[in-house]
C-alpha positions as CSV (number, residue, x, y, z in Angstrom):
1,X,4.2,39.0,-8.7
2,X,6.7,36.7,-9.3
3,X,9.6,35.7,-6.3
4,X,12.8,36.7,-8.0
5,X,15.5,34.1,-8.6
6,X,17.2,33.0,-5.6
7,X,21.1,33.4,-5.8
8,X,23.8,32.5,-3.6
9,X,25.6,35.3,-1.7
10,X,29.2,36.0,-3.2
11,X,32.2,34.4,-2.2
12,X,29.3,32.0,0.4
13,X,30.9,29.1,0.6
14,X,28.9,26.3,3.0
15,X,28.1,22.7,2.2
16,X,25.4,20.6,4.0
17,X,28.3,18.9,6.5
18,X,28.8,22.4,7.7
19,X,25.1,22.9,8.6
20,X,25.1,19.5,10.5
21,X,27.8,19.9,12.4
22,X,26.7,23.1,13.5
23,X,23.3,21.7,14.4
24,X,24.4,18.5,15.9
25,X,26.9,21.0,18.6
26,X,23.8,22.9,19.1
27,X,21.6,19.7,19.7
28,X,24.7,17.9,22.2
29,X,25.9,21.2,23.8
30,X,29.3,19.6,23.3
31,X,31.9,19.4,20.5
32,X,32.8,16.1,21.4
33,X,29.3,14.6,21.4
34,X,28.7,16.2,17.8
35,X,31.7,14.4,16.7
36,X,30.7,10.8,17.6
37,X,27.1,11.6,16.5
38,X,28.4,12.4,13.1
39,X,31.5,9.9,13.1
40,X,33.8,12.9,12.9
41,X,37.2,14.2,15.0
42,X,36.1,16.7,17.3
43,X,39.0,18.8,15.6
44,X,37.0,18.2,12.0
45,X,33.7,19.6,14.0
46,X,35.4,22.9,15.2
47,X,36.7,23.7,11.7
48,X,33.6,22.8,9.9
49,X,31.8,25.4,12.7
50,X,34.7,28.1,12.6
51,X,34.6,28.5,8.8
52,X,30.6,28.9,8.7
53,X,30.8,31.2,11.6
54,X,33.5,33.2,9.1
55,X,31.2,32.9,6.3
56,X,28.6,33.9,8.1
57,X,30.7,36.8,9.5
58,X,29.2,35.8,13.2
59,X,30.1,34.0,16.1
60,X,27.0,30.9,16.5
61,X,28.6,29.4,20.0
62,X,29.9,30.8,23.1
63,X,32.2,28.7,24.4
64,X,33.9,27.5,27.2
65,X,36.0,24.9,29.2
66,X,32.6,23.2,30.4
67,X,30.0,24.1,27.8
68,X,28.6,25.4,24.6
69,X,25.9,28.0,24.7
70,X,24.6,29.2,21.8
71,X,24.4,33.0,20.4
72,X,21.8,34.6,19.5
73,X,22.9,34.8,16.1
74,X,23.3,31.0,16.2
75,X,20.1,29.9,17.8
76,X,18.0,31.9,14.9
77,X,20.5,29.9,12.1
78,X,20.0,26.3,14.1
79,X,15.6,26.9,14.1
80,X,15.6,27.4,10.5
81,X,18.8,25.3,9.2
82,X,17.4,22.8,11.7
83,X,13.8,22.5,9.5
84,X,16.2,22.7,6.2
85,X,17.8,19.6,7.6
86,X,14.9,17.7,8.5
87,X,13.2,18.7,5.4
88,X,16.4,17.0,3.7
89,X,16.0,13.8,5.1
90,X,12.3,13.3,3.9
91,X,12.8,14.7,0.7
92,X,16.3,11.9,0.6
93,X,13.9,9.5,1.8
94,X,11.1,10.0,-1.0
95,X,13.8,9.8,-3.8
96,X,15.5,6.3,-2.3
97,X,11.7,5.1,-2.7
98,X,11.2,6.6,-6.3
99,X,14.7,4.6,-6.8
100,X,13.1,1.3,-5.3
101,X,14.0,1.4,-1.9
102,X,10.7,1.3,-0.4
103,X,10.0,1.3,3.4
104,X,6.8,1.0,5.0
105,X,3.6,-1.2,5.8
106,X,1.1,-2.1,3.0
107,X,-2.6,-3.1,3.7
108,X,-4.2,-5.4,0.9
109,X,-7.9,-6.5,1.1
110,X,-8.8,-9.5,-1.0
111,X,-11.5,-11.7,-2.1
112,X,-12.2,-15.0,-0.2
113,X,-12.0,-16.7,-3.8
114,X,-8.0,-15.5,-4.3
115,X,-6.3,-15.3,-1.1
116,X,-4.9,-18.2,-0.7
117,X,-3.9,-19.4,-4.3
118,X,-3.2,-16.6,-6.1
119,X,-2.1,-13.5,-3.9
120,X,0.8,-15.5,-1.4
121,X,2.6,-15.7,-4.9
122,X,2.4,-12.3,-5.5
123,X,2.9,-11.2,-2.5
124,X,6.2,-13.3,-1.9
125,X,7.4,-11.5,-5.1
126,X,6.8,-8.2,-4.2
127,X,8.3,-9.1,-0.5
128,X,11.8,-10.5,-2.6
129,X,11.7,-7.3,-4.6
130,X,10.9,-4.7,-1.7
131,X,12.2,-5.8,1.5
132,X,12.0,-3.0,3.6
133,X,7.9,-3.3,3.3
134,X,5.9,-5.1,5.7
135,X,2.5,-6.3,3.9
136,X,-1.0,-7.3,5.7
137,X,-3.6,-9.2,4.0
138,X,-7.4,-8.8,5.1
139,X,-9.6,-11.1,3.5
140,X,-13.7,-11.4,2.7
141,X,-16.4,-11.1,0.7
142,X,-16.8,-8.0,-2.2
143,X,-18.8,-5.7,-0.2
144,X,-15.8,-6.3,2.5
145,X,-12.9,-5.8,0.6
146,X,-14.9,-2.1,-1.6
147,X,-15.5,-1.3,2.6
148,X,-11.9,-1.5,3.5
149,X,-10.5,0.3,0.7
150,X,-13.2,3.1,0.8
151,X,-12.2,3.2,4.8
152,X,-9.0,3.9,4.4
153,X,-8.6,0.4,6.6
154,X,-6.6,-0.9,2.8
155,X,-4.2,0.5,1.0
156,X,-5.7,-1.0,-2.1
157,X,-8.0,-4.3,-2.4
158,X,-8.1,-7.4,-5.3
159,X,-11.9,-7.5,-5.9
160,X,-14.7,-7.3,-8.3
161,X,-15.9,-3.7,-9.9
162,X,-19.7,-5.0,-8.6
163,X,-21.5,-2.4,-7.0
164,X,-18.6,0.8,-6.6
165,X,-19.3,3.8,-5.4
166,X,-18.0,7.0,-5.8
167,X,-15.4,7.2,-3.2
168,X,-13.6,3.8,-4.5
169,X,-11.4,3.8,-7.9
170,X,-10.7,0.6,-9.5
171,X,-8.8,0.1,-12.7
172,X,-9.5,-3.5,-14.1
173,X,-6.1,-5.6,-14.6
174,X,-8.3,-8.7,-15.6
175,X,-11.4,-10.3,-16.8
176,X,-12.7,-13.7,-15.8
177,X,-14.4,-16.1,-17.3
178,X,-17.6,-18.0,-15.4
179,X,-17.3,-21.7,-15.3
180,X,-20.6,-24.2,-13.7
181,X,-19.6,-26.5,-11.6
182,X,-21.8,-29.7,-11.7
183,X,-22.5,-32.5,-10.7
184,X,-20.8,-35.7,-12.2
185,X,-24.3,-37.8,-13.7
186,X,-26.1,-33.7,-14.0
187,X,-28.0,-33.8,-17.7
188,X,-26.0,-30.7,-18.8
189,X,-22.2,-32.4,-17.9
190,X,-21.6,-32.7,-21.5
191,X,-22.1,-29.5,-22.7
192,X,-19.5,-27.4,-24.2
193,X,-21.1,-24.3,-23.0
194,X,-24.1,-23.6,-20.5
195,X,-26.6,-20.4,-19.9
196,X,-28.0,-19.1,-17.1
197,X,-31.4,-20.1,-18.9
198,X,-30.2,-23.8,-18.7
199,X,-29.8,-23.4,-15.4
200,X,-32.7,-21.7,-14.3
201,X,-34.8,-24.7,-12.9
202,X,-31.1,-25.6,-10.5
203,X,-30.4,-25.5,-7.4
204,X,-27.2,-23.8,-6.5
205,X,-24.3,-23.4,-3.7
206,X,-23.5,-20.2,-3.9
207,X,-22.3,-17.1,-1.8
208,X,-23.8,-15.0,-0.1
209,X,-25.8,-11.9,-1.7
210,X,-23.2,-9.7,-0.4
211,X,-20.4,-11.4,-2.7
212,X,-19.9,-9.6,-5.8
213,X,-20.1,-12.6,-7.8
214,X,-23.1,-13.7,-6.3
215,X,-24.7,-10.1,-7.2
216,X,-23.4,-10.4,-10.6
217,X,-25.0,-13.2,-11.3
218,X,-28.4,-12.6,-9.6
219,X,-28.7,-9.1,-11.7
220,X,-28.3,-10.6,-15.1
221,X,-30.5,-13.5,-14.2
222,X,-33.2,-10.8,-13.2
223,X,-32.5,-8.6,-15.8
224,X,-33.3,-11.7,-18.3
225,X,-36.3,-12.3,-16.7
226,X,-34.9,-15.9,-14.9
227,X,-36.1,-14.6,-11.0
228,X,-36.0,-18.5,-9.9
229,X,-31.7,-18.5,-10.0
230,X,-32.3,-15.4,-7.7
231,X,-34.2,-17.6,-5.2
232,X,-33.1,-21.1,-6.1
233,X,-30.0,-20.5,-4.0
234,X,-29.0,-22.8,-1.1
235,X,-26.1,-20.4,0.9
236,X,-23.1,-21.6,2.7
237,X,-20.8,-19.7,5.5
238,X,-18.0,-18.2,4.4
239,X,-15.5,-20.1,6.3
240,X,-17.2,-23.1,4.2
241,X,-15.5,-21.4,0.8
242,X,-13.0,-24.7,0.5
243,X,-15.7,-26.5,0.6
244,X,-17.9,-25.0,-1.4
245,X,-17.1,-26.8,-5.1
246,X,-17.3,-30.5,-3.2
247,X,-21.1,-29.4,-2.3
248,X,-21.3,-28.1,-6.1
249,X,-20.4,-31.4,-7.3
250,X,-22.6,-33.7,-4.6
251,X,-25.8,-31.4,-4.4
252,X,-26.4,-28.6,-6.4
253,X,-24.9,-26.1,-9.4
254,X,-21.8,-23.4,-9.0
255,X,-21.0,-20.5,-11.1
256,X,-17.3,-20.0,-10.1
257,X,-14.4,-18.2,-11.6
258,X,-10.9,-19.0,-12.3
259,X,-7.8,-17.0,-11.7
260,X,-4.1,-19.3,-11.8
261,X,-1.3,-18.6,-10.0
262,X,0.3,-15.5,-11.8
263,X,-3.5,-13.8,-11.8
264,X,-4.1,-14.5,-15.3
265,X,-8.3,-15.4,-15.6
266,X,-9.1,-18.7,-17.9
């Protein structure tokens, strides 16, 4: 069964600065209080209560030279107006957001590979256009950044799609291109494109397996049936990431990506 329509008593007359003044006596116990708490003349307070209490066809306050005690009557109105109130200020809030005044804290996770050359830039922009939110950055490997996210640790993470599960969403924004980084005399420098069956006699510096890059390339490799990239792999420490295209270039083959500074992959 349906609620019927909800329909303002006849010849009811109250506004929300009646409501608040009548809540913020209750809250101080004083007319004076009230009016400082709301920037109003104590005089302005006592007519905004007096013509709900006529409206209302009750009297909310008893009072007297020292105090303000309320009725009955006016301690049921205060509970529920009280909630009404409250509910009014989230409800204010939420819309000011919709409108683009956004408060709050906002937890990124990101990839090793992108948080320090492409995300501060984004960030900074987001910070010039929403003030009011404070952002965090975490940073690490693929599996790290699905882990965070899936954790509720992140708010959202910049990553790879490698190896989702179920309890992670991702909606791709970008697709990269893989570049080898060699070194300057290697046989293949010349090359205007390079496979991963070219490749498959290399050493490389890579990631770790648990970098989704790393994973990416190991399962088309095996999939092809080229199991030596899979084990040809000399690994470096993730604090070594600046590092790691100088030991590309001296020692070994890297399959790297490229992302510039507004996020666009080349």
């Amino acid at each position: 069964m349906a609620r019927p329509p909800f329909r303002t008593p006849r010849g009811f007359d109250v506004a929300i600065k009646h409501i608040r003044a009548v809540n913020s006596v209750a809250l101080y116990g004083s007319f004076t209080a009230a009016a400082a708490d709301l920037g109003m003349t104590q005089s302005a307070v006592s007519r905004l209560v007096l013509q709900l209490e006529k409206q209302l066809g009750v009297s909310l306050f008893l009072r007297s030279t020292r105090n303000v005690i309320l009725t009955a009557p006016g301690r049921e109105f205060t509970a529920s107006t009280r909630r009404f109130i409250e509910d009014l200020n989230i409800q204010v809030e939420n819309a000011r957001a919709l409108g683009g005044q956004i408060r709050g804290r906002l937890i990124i996770s990101c990839l090793l590979s992108i948080t320090h050359h492409v995300v501060p830039d984004a960030v900074l922009r987001y910070r010039k256009a929403h003030p009011g939110v404070e952002v965090h950055l975490l940073e690490g490997l693929g599996s790290a950044v699905h882990e965070d996210v899936r954790s509720g640790l992140a708010d959202f993470g910049v990553g790879n799609i490698t190896g989702l599960n179920q309890e992670v969403v991702a909606e791709e924004i970008v697709q990269e291109s893989c570049f080898a980084i060699l070194p300057s005399k290697h046989r293949l420098r010349n090359s205007k494109s390079i496979t991963l069956k070219d490749l498959e006699d290399e050493e490389f510096v890579s990631l770790p397996t648990a970098a989704g890059l790393r994973r990416q390339i190991d399962g088309i490799a095996a999939a092809n049936g080229i199991p030596e990239i899979v084990r040809n792999v000399r690994r470096f420490d993730r604090h070594e990431w600046s590092d790691r295209h100088r030991k590309a270039a001296e020692s070994g083959v890297d399959l790297t990506t490229h992302v510039d500074q507004e996020g666009r992959a080349s």
